[in-house]
SEVEXNU-64137 format. One line per field, with one value per atom (N, C-alpha, C): residue number from 1; atom name; x, y, z. Coordinates in Angstrom, 1 decimal, decimal comma. Example, Ala and Ser with C-alpha at 12.3 -4.5 7.8 and 13.67 -1.06 7.14 Angstrom:
2
doba: [1 1 1 2 2 2]
minu: [N CA C N CA C]
px: [13,2 12,3 13,2 12,8 13,7 12,9]
py: [-5,7 -4,5 -3,3 -2,2 -1,1 0,0]
pz: [7,8 7,8 7,8 7,1 7,1 7,9]
This chain:
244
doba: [1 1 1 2 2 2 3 3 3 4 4 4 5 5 5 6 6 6 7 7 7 8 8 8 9 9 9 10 10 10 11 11 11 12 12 12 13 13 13 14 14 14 15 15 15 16 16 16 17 17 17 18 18 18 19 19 19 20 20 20 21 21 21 22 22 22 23 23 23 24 24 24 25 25 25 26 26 26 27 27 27 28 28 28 29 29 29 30 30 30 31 31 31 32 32 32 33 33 33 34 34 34 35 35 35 36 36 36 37 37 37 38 38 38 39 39 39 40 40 40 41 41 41 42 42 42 43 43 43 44 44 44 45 45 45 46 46 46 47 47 47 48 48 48 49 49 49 50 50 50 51 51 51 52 52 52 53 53 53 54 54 54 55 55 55 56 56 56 57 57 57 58 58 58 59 59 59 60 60 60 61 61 61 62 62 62 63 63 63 64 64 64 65 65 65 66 66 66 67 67 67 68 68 68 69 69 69 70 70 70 71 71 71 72 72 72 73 73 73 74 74 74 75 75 75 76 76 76 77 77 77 78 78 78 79 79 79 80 80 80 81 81 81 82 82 82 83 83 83 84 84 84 85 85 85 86 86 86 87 87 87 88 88 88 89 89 89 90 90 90 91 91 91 92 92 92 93 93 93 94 94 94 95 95 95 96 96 96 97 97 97 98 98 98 99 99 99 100 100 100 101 101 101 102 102 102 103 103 103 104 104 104 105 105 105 106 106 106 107 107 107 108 108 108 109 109 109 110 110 110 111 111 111 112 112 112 113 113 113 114 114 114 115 115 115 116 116 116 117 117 117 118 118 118 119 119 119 120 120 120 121 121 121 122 122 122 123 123 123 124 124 124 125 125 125 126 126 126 127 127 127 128 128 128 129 129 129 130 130 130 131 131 131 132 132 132 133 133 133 134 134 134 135 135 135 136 136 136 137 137 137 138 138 138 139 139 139 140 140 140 141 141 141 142 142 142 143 143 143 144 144 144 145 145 145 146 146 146 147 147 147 148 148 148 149 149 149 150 150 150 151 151 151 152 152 152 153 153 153 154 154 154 155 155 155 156 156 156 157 157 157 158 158 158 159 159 159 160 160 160 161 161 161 162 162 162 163 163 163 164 164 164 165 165 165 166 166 166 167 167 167 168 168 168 169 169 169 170 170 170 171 171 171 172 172 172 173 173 173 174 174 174 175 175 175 176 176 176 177 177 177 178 178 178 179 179 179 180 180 180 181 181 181 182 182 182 183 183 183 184 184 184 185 185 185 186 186 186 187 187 187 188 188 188 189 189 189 190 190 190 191 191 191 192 192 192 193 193 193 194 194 194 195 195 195 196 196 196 197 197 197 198 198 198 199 199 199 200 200 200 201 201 201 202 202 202 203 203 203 204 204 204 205 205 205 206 206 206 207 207 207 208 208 208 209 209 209 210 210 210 211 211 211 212 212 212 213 213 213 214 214 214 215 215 215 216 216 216 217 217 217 218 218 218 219 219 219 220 220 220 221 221 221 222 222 222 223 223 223 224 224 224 225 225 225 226 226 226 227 227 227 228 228 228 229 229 229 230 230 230 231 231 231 232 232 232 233 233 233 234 234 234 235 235 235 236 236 236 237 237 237 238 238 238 239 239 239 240 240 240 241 241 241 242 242 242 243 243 243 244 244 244]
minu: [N CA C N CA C N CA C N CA C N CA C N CA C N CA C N CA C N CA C N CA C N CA C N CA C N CA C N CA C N CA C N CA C N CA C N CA C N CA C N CA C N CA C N CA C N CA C N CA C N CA C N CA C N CA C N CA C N CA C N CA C N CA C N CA C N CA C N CA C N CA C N CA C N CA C N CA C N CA C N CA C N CA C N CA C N CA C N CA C N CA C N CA C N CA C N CA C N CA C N CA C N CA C N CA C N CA C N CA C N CA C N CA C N CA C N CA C N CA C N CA C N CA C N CA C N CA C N CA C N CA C N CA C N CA C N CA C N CA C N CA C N CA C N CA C N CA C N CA C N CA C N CA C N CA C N CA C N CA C N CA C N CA C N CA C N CA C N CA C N CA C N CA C N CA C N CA C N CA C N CA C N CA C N CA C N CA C N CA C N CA C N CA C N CA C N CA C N CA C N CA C N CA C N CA C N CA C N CA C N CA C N CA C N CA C N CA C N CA C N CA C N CA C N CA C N CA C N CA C N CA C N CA C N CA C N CA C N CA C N CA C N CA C N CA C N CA C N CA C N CA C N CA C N CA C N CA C N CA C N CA C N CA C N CA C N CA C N CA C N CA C N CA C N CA C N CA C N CA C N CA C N CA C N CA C N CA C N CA C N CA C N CA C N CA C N CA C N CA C N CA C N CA C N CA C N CA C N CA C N CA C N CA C N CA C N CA C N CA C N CA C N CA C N CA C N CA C N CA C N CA C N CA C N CA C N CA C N CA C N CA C N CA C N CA C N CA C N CA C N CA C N CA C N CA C N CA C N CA C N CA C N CA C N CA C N CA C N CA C N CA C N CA C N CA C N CA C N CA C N CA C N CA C N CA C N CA C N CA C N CA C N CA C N CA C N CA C N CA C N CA C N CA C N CA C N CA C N CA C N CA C N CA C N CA C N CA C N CA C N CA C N CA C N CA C N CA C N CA C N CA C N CA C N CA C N CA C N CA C N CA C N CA C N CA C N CA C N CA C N CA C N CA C N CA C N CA C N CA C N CA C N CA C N CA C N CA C N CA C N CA C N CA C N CA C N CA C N CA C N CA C N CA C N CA C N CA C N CA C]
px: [0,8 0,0 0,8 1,9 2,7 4,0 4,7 6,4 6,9 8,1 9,4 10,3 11,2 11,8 13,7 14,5 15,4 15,3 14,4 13,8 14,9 14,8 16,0 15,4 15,6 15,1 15,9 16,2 17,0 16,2 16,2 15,7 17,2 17,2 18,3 20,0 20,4 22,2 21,6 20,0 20,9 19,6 20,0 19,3 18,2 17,5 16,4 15,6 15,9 15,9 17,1 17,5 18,5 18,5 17,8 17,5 17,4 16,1 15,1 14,1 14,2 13,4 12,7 11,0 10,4 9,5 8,4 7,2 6,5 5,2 3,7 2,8 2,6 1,7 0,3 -0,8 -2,1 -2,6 -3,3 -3,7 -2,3 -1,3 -0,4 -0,2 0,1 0,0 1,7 2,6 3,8 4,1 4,7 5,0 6,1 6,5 7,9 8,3 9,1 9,8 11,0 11,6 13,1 13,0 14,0 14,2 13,6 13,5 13,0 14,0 13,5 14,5 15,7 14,7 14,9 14,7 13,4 13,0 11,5 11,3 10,0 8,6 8,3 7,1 7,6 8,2 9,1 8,8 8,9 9,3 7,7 6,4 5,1 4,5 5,1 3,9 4,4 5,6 6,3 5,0 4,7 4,0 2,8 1,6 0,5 1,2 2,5 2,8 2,8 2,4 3,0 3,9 4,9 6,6 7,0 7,4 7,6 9,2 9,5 11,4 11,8 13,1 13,8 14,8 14,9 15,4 14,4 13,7 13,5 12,5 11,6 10,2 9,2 8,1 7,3 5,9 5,3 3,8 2,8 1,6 0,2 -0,5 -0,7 -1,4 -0,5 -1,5 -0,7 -0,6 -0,8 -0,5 0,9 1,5 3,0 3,0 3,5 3,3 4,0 5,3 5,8 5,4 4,9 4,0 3,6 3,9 3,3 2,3 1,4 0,4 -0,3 0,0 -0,9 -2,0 -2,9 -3,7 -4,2 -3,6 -3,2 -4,2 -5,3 -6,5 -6,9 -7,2 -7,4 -6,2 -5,4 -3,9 -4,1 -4,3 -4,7 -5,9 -7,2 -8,0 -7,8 -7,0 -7,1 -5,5 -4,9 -3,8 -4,2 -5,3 -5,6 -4,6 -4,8 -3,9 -4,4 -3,8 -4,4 -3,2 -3,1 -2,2 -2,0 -0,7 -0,6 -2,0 -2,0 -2,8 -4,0 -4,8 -6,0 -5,9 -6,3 -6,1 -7,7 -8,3 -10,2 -10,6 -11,2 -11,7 -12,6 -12,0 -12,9 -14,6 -14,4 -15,8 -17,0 -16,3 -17,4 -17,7 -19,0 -19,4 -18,6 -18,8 -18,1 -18,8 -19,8 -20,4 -20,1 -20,1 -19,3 -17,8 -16,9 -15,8 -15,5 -16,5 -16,6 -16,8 -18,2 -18,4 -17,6 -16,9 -16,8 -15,5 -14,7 -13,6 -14,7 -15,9 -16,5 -16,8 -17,4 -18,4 -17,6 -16,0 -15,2 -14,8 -14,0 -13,5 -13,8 -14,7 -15,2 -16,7 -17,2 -18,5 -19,4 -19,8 -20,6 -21,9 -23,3 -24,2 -24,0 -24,5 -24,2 -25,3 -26,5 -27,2 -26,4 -25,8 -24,7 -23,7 -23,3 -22,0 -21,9 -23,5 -23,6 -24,0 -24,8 -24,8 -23,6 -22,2 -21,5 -21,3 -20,9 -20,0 -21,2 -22,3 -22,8 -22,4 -22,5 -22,2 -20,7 -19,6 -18,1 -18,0 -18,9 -19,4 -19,8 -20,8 -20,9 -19,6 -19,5 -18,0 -17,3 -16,8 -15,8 -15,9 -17,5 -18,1 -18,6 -18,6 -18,8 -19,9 -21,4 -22,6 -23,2 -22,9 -23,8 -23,3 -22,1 -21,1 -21,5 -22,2 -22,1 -22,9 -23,1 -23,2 -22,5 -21,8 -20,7 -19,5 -19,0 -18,1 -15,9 -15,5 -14,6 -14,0 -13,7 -13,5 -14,0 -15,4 -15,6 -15,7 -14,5 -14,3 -12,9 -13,0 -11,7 -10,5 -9,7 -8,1 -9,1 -9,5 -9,1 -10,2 -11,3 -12,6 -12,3 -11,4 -11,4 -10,1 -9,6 -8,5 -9,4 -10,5 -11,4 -12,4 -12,8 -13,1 -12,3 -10,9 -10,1 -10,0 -9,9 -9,4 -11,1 -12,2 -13,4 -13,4 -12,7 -12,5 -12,1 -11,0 -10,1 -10,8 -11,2 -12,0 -13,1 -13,8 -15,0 -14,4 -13,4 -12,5 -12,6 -12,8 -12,4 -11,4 -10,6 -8,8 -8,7 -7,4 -7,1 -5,6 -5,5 -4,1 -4,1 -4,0 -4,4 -2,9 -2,4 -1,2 -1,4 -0,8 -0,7 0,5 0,8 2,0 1,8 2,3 2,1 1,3 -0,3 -1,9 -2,1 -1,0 -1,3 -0,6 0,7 1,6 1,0 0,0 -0,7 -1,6 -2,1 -3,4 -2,4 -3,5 -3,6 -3,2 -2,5 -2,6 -3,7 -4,7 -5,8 -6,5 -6,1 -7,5 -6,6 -5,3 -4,6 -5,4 -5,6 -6,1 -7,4 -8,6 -9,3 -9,2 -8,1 -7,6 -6,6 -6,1 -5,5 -6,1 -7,7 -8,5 -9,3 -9,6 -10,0 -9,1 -7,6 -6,4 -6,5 -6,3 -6,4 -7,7 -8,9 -10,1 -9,6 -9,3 -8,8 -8,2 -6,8 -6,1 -6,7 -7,3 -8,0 -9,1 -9,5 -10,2 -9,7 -8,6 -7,5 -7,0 -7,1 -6,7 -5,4 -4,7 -3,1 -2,6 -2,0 -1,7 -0,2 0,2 2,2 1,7 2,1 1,6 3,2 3,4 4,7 4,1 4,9 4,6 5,6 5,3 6,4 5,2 4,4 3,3 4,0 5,0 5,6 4,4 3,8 2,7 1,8 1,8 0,7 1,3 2,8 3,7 3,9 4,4 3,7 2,5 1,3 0,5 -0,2 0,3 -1,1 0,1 1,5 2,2 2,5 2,7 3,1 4,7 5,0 6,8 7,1 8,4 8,7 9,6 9,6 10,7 11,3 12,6 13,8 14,2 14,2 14,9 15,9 17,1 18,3 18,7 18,9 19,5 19,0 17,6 17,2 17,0 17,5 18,0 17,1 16,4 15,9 17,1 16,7 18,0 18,0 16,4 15,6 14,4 14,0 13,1 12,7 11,9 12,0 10,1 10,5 8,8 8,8 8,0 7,8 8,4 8,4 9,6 10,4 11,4 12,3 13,0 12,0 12,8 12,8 11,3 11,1 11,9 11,8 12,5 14,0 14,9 16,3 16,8 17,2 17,6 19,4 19,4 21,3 21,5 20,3 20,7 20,6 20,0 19,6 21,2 21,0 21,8 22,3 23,4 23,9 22,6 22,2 21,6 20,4 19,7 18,6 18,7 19,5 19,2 19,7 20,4 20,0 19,0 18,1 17,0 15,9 15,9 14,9 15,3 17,0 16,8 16,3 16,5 15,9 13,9 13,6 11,9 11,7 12,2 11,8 12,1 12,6 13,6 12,6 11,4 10,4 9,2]
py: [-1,2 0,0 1,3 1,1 2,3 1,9 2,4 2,3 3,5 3,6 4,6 3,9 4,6 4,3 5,2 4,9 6,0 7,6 7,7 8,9 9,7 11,1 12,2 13,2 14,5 15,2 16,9 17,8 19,2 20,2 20,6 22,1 22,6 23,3 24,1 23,2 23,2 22,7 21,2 21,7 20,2 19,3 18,0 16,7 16,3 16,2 15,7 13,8 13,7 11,9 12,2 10,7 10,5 9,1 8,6 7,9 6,7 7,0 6,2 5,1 4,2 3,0 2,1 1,8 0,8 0,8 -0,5 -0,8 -1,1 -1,0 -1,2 -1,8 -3,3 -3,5 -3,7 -4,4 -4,2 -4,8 -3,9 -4,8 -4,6 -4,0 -3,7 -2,6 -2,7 -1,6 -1,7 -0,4 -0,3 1,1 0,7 2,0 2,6 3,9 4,9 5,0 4,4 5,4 5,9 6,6 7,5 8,6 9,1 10,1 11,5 12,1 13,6 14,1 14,7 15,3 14,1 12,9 11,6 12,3 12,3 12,6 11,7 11,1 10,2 10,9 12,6 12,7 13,6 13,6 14,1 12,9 11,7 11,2 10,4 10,3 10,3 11,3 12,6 13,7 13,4 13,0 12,8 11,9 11,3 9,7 10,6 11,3 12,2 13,8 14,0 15,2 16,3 16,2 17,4 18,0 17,1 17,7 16,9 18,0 17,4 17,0 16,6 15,3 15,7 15,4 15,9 15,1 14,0 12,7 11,5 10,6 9,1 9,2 7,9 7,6 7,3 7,8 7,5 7,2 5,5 5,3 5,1 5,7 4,8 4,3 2,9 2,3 2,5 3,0 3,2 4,7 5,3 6,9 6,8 7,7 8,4 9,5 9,7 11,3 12,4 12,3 13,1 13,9 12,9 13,2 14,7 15,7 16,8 16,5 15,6 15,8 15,1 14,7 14,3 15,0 14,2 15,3 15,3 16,3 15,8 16,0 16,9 16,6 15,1 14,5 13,0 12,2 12,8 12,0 11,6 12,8 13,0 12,6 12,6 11,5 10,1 9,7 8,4 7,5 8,9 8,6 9,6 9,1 9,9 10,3 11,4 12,2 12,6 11,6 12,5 13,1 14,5 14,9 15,3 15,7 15,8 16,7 17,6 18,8 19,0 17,3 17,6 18,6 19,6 20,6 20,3 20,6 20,8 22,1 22,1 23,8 24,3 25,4 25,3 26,0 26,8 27,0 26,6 25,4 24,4 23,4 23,1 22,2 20,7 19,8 18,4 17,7 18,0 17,3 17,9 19,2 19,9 19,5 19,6 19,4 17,9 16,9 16,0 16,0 16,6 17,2 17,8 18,6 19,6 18,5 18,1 17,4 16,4 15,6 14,9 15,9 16,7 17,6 18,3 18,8 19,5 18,8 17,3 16,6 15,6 14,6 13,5 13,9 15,1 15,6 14,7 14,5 14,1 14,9 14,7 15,5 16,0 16,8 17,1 16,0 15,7 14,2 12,7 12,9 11,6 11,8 13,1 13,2 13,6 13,8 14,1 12,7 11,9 10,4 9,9 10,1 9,0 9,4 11,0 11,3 11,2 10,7 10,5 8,8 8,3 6,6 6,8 7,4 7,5 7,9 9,1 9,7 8,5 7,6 6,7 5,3 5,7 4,3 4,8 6,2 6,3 7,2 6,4 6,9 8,1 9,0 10,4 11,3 10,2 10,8 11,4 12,0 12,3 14,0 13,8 15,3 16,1 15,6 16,0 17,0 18,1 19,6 20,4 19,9 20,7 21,2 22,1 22,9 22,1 22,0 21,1 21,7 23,1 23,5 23,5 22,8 22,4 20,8 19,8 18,9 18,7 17,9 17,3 17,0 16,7 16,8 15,4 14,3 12,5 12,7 13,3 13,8 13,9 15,2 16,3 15,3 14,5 13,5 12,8 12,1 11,1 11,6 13,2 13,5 13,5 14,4 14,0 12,6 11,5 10,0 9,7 10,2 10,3 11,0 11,9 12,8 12,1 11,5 10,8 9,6 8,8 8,0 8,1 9,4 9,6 10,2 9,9 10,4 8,7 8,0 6,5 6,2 6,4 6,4 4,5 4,7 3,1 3,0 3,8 3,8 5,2 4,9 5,6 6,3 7,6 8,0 8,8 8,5 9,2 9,7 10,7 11,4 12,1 11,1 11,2 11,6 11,0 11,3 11,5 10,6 10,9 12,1 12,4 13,0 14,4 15,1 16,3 16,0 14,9 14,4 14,5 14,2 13,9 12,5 11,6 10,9 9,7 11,0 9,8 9,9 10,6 10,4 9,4 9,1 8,3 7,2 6,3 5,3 5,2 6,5 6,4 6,5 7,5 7,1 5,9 5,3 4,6 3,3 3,1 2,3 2,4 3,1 3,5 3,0 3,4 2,9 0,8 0,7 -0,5 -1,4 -0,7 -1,4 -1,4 -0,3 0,3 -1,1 -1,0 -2,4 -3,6 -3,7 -5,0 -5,5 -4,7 -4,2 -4,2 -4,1 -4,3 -3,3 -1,9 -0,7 -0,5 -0,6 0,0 1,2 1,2 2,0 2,3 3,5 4,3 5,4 4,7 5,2 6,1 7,1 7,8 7,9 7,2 7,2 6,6 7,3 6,4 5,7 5,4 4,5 3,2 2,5 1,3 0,1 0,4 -0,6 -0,9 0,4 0,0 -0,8 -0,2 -0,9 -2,2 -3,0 -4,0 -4,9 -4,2 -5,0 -5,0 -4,0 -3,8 -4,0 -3,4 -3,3 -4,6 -4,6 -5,8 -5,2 -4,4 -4,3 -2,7 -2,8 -1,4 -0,9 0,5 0,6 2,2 2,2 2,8 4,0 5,4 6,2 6,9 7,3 8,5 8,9 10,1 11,3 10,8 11,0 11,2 9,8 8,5 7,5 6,5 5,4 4,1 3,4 2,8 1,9 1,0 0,7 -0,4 -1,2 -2,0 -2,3 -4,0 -3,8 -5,4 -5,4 -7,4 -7,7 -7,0 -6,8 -6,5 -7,1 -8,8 -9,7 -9,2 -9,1 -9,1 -7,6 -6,7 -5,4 -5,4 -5,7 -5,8 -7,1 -8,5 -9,7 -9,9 -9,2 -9,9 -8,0 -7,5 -6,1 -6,8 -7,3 -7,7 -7,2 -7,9 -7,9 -6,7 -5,8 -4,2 -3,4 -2,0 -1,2 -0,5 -0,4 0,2 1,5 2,3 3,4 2,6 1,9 1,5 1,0 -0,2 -0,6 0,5 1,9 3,1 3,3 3,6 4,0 2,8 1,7 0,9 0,4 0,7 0,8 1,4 3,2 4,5 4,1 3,7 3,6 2,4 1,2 0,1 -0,1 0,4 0,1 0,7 0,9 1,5 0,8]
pz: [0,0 0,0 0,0 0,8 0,7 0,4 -0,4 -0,9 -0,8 0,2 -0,1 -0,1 -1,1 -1,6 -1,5 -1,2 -1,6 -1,1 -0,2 0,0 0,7 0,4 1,2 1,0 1,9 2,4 3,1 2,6 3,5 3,4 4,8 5,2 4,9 3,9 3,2 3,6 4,6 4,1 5,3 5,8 7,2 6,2 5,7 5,8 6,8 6,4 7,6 7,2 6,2 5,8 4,6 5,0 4,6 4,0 2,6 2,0 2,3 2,9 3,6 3,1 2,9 2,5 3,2 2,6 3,7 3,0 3,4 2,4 3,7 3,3 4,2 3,3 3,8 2,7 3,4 2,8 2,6 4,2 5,3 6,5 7,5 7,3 7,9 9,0 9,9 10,8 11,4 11,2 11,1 12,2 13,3 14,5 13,8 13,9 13,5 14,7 15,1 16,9 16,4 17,4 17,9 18,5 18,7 19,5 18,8 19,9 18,7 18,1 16,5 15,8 14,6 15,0 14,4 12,7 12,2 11,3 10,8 12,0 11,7 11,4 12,1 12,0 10,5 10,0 8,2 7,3 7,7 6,9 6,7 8,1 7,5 6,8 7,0 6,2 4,9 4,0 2,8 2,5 3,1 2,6 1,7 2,5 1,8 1,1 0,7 0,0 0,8 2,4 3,2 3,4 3,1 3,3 1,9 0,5 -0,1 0,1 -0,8 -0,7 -1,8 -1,8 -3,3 -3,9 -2,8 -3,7 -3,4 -4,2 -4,2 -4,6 -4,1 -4,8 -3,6 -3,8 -3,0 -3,9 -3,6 -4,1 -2,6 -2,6 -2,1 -3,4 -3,1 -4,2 -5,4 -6,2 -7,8 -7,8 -6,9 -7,0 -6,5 -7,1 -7,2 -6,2 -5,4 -4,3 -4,8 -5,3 -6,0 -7,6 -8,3 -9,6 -9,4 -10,1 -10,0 -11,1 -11,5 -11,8 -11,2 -9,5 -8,8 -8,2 -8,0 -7,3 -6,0 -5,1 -3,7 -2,6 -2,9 -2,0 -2,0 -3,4 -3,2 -3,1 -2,9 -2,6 -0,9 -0,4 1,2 2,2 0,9 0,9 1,4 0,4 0,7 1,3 2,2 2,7 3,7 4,7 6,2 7,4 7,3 8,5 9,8 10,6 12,5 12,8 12,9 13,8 15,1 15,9 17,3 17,6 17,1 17,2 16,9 16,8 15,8 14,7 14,6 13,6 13,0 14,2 13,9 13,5 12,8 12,3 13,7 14,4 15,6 15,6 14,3 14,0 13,3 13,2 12,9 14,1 13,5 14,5 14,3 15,1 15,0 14,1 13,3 12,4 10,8 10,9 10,0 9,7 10,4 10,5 9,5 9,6 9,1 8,3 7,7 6,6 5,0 5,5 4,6 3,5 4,1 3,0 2,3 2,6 1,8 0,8 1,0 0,2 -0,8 -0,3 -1,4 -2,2 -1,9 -2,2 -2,8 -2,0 -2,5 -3,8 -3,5 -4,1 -3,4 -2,4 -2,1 -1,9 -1,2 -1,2 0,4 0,5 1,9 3,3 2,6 3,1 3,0 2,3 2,3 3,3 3,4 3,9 5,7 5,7 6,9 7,9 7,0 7,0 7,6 7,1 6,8 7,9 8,0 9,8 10,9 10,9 12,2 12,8 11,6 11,9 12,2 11,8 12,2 13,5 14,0 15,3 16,0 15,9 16,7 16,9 15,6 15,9 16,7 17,0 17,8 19,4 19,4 21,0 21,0 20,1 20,0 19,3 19,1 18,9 19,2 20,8 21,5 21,2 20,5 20,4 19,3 18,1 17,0 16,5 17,4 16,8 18,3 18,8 19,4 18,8 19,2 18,3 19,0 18,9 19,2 20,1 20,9 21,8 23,2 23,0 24,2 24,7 23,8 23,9 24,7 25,0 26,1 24,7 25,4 24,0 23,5 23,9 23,5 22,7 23,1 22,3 21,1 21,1 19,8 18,9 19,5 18,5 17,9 18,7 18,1 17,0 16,9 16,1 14,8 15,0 14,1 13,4 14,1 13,4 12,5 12,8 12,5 11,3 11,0 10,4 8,8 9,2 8,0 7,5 8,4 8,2 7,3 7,3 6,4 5,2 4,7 3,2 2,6 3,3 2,5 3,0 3,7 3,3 3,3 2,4 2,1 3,1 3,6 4,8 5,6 6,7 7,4 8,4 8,4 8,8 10,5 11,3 12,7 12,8 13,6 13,5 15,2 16,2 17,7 18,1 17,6 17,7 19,4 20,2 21,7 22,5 22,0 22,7 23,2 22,9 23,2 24,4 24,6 25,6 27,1 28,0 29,4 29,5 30,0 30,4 30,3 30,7 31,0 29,6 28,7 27,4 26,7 26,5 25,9 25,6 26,5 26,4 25,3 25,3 24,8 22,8 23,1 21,4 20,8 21,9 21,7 20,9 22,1 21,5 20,4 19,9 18,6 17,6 17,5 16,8 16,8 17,9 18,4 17,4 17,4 16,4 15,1 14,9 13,5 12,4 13,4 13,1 13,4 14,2 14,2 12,9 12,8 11,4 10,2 10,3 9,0 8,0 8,8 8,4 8,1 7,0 6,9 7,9 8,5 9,2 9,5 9,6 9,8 11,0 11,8 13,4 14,1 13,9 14,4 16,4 16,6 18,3 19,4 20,8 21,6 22,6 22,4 22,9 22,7 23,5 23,1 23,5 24,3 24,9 23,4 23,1 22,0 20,9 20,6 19,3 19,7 21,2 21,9 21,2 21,4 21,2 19,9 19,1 18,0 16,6 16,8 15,4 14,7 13,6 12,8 13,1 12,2 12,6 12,9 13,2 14,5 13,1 12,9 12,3 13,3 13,5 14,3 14,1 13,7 13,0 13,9 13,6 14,4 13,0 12,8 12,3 11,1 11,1 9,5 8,7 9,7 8,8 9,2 9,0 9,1 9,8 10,9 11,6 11,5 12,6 12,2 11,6 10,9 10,3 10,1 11,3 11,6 12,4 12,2 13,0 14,6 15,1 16,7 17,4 17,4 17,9 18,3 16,9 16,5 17,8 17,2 17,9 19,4 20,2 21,4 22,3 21,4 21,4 22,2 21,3 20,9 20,6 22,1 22,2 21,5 21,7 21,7 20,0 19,8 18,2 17,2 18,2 17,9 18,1 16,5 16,3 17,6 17,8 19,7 19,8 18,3 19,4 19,3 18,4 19,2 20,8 21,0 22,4 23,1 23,1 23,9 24,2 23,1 22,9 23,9 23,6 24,2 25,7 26,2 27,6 28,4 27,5 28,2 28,4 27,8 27,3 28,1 28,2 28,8 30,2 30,6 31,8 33,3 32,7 34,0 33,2]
């Protein structure tokens, strides 16, 4: 579902990927960890055309991301984005907010499209929300709207980029579980996160990044398994995180 390829990357003289390769295929759910300043939440927005790259190749499906004759609202469509920050239109309502990328995007009717996001509102606990405006939602709330959000685009892979790291403690859990169905469900998924519990329990394989580079890229086993066998900074990395 998703191919990169050779991929590289500079904010003017410093590199920020550094020809980076990995595949996600169909029903896959793949964690990004490292340290910050790694280049992992860089190297998912590359995936839907947010950050564009200026060396390698990147496909979802049969779409090309780099193709300048792509077309990147449906590019982004159907390569869904939750970010740290939600990034909810706050003057719309939570049913609106849902709304509007069907109706620009997909052309849908606005009776269809208000349809689709009330059933996405109830998948993800949050019917009872849907003409509240998203500021008067708790952080886990207004994320769940967000993953509700992408969801009602179709997406055929679905992209997080540290969906938890903004919450309380205590809403974690509730988007976490959302994610958790997602994959169970058999959503493609490139989950940038240090939620190790959840790469634990939900990822197919872990991939590693320091200074821009892919370290590691291996099954869950493998990485949480057999620390010995891991790059010296990874097992830095997973003594600092595991060791409590």
């Amino acid at each position: 579902m998703i191919e990169i390829k050779n991929v590289s990357k500079w904010y003017g003289d410093f590199q920020v990927l550094n020809d980076c390769s990995t595949k996600v295929g169909k029903g896959e759910v793949v964690v990004v960890c490292g340290p910050s300043g790694s280049g992992k939440s860089t190297l998912i927005k590359t995936v839907n055309a947010l950050e564009p790259f200026e060396k390698g190749e990147i496909t979802v499906g049969a779409t090309s991301v780099g193709d300048p004759r792509t077309n990147l609202p449906r590019l982004r469509a159907i390569a869904g984005m939750v970010f740290q920050h939600f990034e909810l239109f706050p003057h719309l309502t939570v049913t609106e907010n849902l709304c509007l990328g069907q109706i620009k995007v997909l052309k849908r009717s606005r009776e269809d499209a208000r349809a689709r996001a009330w059933t996405l509102l109830e998948r993800v606990g949050l019917s009872g929300h849907k003409d509240k405006h998203p500021g008067s939602l708790s952080g886990g709330q207004q994320q769940r709207v967000a993953i509700a959000r992408a969801l009602s685009m179709d997406p055929v892979v679905m992209l997080f980029d540290e969906p938890t790291s903004a919450l309380d403690p205590e809403m974690v859990k509730e988007v976490l579980d959302v994610m958790t169905d997602l994959a169970s469900e058999g959503m493609t998924m490139m989950v940038v996160t240090h939620e190790m519990g959840f790469a634990r329990r939900v990822a197919d394989r872990v991939i590693f990044m320091d200074e821009g580079r892919i370290v590691e890229d291996c099954p869950k086993a493998e990485f949480f398994g057999d620390v010995n066998a891991r790059a010296p900074r990874t097992r830095l990395f997973l003594s600092k995180i595991l060791e409590h």
